[in-house]
N, C-alpha and C positions, 0 to 999 in steps of 0.2 A: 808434359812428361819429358824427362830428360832421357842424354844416354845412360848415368846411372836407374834411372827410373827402370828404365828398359832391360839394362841385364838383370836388376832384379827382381821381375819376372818372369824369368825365359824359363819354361819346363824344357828342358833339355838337360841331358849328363855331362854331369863335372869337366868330362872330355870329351868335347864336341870338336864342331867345325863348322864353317860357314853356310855348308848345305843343309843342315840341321837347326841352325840359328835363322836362317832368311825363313824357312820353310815353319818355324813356328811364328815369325811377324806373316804368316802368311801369303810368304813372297814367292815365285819362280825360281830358282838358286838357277837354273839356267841362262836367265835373264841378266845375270850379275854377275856371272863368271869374267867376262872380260875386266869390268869396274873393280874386281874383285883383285886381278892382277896387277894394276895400277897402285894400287895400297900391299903389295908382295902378298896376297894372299890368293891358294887356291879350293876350289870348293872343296877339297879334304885337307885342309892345313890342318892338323889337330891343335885347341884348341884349348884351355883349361878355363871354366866358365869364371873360376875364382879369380883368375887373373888377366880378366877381358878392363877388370874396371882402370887398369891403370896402361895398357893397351894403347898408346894413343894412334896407333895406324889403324888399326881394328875401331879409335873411337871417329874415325877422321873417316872411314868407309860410313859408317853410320851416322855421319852426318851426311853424307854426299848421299842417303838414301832415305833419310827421316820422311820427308815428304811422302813416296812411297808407300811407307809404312803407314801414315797417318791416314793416306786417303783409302788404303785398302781396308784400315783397322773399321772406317766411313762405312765403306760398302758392306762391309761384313754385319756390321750393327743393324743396318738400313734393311740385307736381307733376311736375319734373325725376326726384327720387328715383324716385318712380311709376312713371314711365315706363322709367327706367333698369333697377329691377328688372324690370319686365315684359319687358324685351327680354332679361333674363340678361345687364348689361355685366358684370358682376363674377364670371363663370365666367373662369377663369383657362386651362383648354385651350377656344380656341375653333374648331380644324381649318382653320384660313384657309389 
């Protein structure tokens, strides 16, 4: 998945910001405030999602944080599965 990939799936509003963008990959937006400044952005820069794709400071943050994203997107899958077996979703007669 690319960075286009990425923005277009973000459930967030037209006019975001990066604490609402990190925080739908799942992320700490606390955690990324400093990295955040590095690239002139602050965790309320507003934002317009339409025009993240052509962005390249905002694409150049997200590369410096793909990783991130990728291993959390990891854990988040790994804890679902968990859970899913624990509750038995994948018994096929469930007497409902």
């Amino acid at each position: 998945m690319d960075y286009s990939d990425m923005l277009n799936v973000l459930t967030v509003p037209n006019l975001t910001n990066p604490t609402q963008i990190l925080d739908s990959w799942g992320l700490d937006p606390e955690k990324y405030s400093k990295k955040l400044l590095l690239y002139g952005f602050e965790l309320t820069t507003n934002l317009k999602r339409e025009t993240l794709i052509n962005n390249t400071k905002f694409k150049e943050f997200f590369k410096s944080i793909k990783d991130d994203i990728f291993v959390n997107s990891a854990n988040e899958l790994e804890t679902l599965e968990k859970y899913l077996k624990k509750f038995n979703f994948n018994k096929k007669d469930r007497n409902c």
